[in-house]
C-alpha positions in Angstrom: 17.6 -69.6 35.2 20.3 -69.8 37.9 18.0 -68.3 40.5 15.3 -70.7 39.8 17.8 -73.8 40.0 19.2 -72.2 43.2 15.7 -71.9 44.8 14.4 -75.5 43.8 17.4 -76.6 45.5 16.7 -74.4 48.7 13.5 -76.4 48.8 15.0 -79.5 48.7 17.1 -78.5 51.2 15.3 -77.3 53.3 12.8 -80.3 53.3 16.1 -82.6 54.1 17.0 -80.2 56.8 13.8 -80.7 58.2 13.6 -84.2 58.1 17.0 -84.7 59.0 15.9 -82.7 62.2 13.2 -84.5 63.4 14.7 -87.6 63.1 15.7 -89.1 66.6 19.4 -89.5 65.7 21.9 -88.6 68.1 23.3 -85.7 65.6 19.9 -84.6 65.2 19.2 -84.6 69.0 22.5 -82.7 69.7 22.3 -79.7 67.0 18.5 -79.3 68.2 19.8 -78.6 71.7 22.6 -76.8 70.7 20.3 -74.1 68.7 17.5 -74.3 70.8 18.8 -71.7 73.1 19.1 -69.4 69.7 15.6 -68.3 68.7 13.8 -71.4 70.3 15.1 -73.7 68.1 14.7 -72.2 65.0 18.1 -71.3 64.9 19.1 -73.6 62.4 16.3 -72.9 60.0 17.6 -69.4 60.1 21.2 -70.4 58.9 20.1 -72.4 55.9 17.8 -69.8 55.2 20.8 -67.2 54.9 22.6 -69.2 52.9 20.0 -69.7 50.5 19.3 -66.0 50.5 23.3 -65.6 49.7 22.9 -68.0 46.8 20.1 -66.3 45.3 21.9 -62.7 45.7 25.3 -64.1 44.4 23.1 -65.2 41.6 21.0 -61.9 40.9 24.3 -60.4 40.7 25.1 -62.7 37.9 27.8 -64.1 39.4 28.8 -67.2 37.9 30.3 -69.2 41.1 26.7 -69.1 42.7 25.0 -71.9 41.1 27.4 -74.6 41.2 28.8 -73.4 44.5 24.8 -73.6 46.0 24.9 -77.1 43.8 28.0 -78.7 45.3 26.5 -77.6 48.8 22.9 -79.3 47.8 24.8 -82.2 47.2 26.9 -82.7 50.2 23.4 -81.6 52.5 22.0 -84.5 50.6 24.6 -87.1 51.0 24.8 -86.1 55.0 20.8 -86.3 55.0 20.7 -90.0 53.4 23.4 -91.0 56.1 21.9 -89.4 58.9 18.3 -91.1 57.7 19.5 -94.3 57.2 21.9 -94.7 59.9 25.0 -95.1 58.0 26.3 -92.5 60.5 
């Protein structure tokens, strides 16, 4: 159950991630160039994709921290993405 929470979460982060990146805030504009030069700008795809892969192992491994540490992580992506989207930042 754990891994399934873990990877409907690494959905919904990713689809914030990619929203968040194609929007034309400043932030947006400036991690885009900044991880353009690694792997032509995929860069950042790659990280959240690691970390969702962590999460899922951590989790496989019946570790208990995994879930609500991938959770509290969810949350705070989703809090930066609403800010960033909205222009509260």
């Amino acid at each position: 159950m754990p891994t399934l929470v873990i990877f409907l979460c690494g959905i919904a982060n990713f689809a914030l991630h990619k929203a968040t990146m194609e929007s034309d805030h400043p932030m947006a504009l400036q991690m885009r160039a900044a991880f353009g030069r690694f792997m032509g700008g995929y860069g950042s795809y790659l990280l959240e994709f690691l970390i969702l892969l962590s999460a899922l192992s951590f989790a496989a491994m019946d570790w208990a921290i995994a879930l609500p540490a991938y959770l509290v992580y969810t949350g705070m992506n989703g809090l930066a993405g609403w800010a960033i989207l909205n222009g509260k930042i």
